[in-house]
mmCIF file as gemmi writes it, N, C-alpha and C atoms, coordinates in Angstrom:
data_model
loop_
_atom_site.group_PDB
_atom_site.id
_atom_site.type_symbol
_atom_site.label_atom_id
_atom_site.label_alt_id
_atom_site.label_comp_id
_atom_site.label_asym_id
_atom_site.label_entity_id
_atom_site.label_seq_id
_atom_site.pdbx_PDB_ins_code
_atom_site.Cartn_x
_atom_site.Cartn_y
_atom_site.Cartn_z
_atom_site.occupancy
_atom_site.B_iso_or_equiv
_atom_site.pdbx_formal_charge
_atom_site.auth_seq_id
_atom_site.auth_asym_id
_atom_site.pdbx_PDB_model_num
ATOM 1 N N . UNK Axp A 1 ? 0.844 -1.188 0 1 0 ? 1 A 1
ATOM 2 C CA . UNK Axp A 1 ? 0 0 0 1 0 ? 1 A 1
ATOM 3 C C . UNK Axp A 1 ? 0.887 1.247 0 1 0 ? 1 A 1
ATOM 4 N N . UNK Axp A 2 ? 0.143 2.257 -0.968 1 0 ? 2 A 1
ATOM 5 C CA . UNK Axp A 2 ? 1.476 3.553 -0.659 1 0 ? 2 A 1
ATOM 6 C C . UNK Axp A 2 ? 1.015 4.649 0.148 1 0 ? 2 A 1
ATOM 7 N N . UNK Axp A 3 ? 2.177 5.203 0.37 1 0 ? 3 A 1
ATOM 8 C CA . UNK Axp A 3 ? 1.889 6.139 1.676 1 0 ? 3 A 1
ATOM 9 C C . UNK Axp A 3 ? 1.293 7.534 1.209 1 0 ? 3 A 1
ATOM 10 N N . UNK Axp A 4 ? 0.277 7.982 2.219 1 0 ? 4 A 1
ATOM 11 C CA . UNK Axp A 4 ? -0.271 9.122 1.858 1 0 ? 4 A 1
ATOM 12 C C . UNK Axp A 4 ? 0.2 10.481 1.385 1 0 ? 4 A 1
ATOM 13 N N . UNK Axp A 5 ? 0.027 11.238 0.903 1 0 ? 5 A 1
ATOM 14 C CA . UNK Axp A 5 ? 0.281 12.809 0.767 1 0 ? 5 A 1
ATOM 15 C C . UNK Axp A 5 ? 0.034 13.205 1.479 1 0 ? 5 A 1
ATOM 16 N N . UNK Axp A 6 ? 0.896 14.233 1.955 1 0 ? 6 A 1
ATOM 17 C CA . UNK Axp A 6 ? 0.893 15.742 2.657 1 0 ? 6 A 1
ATOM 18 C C . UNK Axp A 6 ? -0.013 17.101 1.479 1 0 ? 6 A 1
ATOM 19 N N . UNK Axp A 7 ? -0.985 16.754 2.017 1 0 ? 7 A 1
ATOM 20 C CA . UNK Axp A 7 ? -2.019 18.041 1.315 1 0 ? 7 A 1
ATOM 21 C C . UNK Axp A 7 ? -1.472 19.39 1.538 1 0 ? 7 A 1
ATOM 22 N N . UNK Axp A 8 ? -0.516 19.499 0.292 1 0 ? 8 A 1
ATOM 23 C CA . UNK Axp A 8 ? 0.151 20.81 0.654 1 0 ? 8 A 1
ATOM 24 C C . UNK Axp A 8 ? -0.849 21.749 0.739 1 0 ? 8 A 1
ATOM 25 N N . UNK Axp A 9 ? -1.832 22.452 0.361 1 0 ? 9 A 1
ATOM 26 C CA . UNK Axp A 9 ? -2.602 23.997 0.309 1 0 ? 9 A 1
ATOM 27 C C . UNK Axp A 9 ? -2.579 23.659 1.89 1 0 ? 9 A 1
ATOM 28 N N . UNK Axp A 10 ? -3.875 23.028 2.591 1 0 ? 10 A 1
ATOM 29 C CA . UNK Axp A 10 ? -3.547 22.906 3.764 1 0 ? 10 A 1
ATOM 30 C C . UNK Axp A 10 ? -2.164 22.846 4.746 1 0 ? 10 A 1
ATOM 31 N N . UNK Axp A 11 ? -1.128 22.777 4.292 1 0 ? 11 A 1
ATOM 32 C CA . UNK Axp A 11 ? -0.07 22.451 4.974 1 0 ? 11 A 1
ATOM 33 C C . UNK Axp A 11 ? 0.28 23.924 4.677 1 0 ? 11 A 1
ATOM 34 N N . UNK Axp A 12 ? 0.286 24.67 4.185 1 0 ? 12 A 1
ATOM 35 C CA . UNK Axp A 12 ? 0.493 25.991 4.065 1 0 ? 12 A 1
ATOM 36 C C . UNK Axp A 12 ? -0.188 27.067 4.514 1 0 ? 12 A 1
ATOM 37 N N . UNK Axp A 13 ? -1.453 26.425 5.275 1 0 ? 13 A 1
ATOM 38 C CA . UNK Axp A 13 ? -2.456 27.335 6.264 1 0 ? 13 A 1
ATOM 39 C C . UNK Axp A 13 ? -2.78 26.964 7.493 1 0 ? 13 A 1
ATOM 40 N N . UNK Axp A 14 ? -1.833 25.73 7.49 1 0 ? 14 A 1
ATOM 41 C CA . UNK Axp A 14 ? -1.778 25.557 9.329 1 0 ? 14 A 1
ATOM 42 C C . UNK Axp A 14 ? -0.456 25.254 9.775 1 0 ? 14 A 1
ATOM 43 N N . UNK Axp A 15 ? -0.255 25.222 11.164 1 0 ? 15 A 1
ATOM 44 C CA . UNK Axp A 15 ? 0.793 24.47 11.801 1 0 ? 15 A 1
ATOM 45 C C . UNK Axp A 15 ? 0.049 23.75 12.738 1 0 ? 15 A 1
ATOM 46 N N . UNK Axp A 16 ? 1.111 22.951 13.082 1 0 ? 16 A 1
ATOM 47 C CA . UNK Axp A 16 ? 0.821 21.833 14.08 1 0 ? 16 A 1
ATOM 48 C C . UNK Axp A 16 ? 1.873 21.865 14.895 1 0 ? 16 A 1
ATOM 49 N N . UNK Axp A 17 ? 1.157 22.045 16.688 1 0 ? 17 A 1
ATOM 50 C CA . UNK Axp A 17 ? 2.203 22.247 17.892 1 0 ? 17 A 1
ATOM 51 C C . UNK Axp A 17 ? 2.76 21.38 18.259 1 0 ? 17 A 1
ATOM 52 N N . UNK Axp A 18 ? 3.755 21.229 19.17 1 0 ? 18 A 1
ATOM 53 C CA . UNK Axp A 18 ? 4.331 20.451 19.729 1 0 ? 18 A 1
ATOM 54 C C . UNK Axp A 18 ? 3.679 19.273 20.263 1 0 ? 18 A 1
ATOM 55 N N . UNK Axp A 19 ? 2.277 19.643 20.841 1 0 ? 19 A 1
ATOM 56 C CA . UNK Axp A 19 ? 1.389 18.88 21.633 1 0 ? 19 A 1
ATOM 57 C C . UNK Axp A 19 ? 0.518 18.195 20.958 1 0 ? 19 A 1
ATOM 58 N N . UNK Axp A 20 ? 0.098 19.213 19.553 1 0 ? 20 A 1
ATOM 59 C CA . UNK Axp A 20 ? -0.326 18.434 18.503 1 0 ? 20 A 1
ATOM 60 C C . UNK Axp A 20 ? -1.601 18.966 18.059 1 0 ? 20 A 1
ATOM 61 N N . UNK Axp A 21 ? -1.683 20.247 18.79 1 0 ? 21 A 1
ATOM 62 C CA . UNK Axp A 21 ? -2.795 21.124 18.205 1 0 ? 21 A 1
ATOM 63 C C . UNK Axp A 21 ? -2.983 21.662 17.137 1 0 ? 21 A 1
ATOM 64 N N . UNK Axp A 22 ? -3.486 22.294 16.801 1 0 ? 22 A 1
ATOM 65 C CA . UNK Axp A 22 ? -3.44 22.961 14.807 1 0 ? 22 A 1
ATOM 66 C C . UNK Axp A 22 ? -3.716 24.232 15.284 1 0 ? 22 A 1
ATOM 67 N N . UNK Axp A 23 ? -2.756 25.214 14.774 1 0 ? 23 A 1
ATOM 68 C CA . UNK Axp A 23 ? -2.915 26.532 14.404 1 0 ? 23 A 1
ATOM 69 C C . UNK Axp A 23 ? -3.314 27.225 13.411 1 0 ? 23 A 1
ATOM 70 N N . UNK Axp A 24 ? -4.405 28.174 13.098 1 0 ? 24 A 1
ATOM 71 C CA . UNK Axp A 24 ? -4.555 28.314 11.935 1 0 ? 24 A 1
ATOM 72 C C . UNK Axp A 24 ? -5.018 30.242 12.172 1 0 ? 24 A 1
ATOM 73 N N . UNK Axp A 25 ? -4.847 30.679 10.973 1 0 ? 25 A 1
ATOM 74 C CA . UNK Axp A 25 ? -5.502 32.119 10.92 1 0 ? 25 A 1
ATOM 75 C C . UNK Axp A 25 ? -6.589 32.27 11.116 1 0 ? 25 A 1
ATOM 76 N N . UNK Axp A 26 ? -7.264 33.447 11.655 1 0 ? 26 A 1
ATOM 77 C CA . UNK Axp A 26 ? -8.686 33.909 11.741 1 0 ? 26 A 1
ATOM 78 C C . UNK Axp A 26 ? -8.865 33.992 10.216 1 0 ? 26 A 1
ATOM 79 N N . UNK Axp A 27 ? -10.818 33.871 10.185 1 0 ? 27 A 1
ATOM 80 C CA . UNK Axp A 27 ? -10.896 34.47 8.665 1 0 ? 27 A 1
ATOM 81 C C . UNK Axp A 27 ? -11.678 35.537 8.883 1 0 ? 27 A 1
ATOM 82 N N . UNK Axp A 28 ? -11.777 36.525 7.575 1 0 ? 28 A 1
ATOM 83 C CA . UNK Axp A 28 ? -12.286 37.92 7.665 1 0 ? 28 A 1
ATOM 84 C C . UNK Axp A 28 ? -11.654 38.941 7.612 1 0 ? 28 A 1
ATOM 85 N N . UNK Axp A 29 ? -10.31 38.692 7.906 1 0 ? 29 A 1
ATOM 86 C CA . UNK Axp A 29 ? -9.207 39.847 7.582 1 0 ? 29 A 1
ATOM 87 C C . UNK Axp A 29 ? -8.175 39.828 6.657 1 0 ? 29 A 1
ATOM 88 N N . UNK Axp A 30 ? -8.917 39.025 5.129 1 0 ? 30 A 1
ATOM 89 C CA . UNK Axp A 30 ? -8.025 39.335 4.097 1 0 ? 30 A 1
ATOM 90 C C . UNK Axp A 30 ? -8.558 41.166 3.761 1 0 ? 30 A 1
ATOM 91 N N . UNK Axp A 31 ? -9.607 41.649 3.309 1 0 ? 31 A 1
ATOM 92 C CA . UNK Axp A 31 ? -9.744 43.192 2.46 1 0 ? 31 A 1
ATOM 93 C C . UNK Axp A 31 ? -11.095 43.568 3.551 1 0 ? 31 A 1
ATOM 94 N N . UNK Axp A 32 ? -11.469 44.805 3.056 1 0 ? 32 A 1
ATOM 95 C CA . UNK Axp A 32 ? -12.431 45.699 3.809 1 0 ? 32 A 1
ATOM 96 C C . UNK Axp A 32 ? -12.38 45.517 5.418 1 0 ? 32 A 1
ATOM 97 N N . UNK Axp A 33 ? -10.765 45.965 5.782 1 0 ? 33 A 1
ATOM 98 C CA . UNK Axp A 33 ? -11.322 46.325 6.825 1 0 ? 33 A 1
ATOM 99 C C . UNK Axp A 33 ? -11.698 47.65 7.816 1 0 ? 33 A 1
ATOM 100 N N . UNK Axp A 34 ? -11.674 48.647 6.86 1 0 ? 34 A 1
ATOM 101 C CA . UNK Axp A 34 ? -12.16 49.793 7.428 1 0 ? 34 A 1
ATOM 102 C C . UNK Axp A 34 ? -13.208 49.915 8.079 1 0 ? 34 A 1
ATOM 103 N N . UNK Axp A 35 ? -14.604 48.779 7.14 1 0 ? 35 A 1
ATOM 104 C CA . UNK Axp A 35 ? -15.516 49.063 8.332 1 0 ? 35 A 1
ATOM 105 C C . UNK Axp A 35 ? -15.522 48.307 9.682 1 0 ? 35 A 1
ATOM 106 N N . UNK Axp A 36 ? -14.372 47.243 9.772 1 0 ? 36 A 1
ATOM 107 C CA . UNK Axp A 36 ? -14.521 46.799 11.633 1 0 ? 36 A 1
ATOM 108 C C . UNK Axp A 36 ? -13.672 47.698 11.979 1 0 ? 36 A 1
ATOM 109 N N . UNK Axp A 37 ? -14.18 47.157 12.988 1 0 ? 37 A 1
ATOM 110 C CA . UNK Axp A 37 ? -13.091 47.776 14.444 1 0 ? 37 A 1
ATOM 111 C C . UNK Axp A 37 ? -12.22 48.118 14.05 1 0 ? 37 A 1
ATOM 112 N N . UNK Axp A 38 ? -11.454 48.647 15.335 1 0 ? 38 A 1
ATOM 113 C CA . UNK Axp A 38 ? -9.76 48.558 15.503 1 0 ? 38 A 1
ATOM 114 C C . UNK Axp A 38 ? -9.506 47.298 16.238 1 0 ? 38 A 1
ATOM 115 N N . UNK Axp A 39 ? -10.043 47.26 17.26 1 0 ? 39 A 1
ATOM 116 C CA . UNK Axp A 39 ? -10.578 46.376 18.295 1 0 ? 39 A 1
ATOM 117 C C . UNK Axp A 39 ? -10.778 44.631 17.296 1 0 ? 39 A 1
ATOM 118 N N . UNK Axp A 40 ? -11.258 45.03 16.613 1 0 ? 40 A 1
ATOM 119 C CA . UNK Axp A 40 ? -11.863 43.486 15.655 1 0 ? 40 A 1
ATOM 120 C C . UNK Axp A 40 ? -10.55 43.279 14.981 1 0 ? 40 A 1
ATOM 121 N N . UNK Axp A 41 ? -9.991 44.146 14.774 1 0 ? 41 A 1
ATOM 122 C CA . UNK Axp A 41 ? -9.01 43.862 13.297 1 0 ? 41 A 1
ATOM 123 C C . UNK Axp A 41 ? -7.796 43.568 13.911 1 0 ? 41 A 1
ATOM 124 N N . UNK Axp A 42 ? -7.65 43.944 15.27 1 0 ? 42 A 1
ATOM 125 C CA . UNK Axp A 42 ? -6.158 43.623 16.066 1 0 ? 42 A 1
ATOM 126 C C . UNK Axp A 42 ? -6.632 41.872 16.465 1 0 ? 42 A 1
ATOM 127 N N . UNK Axp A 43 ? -7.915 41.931 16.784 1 0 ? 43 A 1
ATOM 128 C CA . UNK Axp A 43 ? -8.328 40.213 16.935 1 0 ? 43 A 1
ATOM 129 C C . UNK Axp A 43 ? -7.726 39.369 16.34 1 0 ? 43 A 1
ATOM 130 N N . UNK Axp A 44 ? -8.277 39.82 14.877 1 0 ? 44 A 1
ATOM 131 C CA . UNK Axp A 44 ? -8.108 38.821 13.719 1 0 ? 44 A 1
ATOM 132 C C . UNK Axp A 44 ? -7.138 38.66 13.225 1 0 ? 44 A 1
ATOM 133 N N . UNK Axp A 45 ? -5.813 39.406 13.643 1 0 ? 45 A 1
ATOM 134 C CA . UNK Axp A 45 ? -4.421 39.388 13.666 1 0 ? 45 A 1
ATOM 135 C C . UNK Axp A 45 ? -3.839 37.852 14.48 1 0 ? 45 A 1
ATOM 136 N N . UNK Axp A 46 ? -4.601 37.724 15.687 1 0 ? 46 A 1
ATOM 137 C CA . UNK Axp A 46 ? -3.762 36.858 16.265 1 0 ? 46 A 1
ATOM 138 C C . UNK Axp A 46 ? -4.603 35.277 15.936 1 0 ? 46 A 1
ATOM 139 N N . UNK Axp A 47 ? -3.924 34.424 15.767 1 0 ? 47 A 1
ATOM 140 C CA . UNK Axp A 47 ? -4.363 33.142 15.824 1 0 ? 47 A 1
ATOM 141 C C . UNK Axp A 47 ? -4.586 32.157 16.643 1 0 ? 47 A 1
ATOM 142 N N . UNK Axp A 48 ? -5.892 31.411 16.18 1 0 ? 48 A 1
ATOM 143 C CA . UNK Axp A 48 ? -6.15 30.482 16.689 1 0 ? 48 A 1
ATOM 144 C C . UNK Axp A 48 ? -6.054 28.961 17.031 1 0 ? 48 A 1
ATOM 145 N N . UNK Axp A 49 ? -6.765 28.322 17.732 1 0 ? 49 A 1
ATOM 146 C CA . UNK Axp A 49 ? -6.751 27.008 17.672 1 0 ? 49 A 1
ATOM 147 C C . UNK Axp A 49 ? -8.143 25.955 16.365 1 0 ? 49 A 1
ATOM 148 N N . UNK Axp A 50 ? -8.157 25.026 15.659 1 0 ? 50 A 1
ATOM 149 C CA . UNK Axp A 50 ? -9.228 24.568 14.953 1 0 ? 50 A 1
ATOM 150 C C . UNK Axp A 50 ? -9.758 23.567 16.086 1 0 ? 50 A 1
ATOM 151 N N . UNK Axp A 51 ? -11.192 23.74 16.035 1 0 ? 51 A 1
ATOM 152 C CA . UNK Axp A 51 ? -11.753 22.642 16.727 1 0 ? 51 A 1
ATOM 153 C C . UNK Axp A 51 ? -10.966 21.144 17.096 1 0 ? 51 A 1
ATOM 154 N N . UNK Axp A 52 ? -12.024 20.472 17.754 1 0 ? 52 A 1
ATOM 155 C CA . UNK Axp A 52 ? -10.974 19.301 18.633 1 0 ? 52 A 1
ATOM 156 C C . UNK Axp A 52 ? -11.827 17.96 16.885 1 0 ? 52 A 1
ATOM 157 N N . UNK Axp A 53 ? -12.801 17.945 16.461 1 0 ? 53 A 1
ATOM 158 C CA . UNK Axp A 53 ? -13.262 17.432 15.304 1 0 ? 53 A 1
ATOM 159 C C . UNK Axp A 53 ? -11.975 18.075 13.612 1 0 ? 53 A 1
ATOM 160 N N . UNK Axp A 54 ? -12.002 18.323 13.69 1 0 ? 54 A 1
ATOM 161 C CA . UNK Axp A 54 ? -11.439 19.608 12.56 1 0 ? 54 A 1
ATOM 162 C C . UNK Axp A 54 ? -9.816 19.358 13.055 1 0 ? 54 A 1
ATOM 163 N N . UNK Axp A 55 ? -9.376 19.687 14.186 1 0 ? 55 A 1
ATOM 164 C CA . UNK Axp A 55 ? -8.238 18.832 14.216 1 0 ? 55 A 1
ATOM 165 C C . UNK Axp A 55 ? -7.563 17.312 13.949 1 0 ? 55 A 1
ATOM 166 N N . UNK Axp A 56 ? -8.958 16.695 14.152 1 0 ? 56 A 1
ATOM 167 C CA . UNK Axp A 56 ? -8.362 15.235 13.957 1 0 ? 56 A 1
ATOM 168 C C . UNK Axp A 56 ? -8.464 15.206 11.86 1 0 ? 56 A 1
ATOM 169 N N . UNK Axp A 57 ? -8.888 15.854 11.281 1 0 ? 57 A 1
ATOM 170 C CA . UNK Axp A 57 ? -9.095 15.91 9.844 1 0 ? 57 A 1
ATOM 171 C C . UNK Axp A 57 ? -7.815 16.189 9.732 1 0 ? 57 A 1
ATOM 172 N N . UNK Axp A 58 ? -7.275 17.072 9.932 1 0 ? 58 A 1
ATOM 173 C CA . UNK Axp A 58 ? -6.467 18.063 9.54 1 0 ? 58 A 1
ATOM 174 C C . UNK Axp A 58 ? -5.301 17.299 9.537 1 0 ? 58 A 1
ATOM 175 N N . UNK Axp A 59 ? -5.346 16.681 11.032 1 0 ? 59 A 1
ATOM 176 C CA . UNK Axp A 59 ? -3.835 15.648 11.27 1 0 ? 59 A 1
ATOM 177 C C . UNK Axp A 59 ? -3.806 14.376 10.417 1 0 ? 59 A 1
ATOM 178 N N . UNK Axp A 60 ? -4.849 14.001 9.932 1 0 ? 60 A 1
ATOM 179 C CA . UNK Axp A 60 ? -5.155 13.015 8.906 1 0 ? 60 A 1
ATOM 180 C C . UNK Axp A 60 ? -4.702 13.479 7.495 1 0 ? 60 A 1
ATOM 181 N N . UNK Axp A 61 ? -4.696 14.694 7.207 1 0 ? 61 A 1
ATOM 182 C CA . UNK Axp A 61 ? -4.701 15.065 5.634 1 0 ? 61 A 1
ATOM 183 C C . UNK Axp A 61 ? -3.12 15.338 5.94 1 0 ? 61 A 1
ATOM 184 N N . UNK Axp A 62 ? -2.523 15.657 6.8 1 0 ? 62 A 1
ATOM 185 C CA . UNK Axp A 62 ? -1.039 16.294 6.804 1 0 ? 62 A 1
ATOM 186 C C . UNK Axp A 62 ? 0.185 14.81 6.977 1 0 ? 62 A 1
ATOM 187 N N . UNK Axp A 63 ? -0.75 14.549 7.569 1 0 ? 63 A 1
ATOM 188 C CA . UNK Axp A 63 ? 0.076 13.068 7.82 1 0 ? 63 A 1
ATOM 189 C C . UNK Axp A 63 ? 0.682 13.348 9.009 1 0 ? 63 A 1
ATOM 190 N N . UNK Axp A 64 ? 0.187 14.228 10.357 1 0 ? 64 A 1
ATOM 191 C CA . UNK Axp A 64 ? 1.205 14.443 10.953 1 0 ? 64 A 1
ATOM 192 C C . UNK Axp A 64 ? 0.69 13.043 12.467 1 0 ? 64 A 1
């Protein structure tokens, strides 16, 4: 049997921690953001964690 791929697009919009969590960007702050916040837009700067479902996908498609 041969071994899976590393789904690069995905592998290029997350990381995976030490512990084995998935990091990924907020969405909503590619364009227009004049009309949020300041407050919203410094949010969507920092990143998050993907669900505990959505993580186990993710570690499946990366091979990690």
């Amino acid at each position: 049997m041969s071994k899976q791929k590393t789904h690069k697009g995905l592998a290029k919009r997350v990381k995976v921690t030490g512990r084995g969590k998935v990091k990924r960007k907020r969405a909503g702050a590619g364009h227009l953001m004049s009309s949020k916040s300041g407050n919203r837009c410094r949010n969507l700067r920092k990143a998050t964690g993907a669900s505990a479902a959505m993580t186990k996908k993710i570690r499946e498609a990366l091979g990690a």
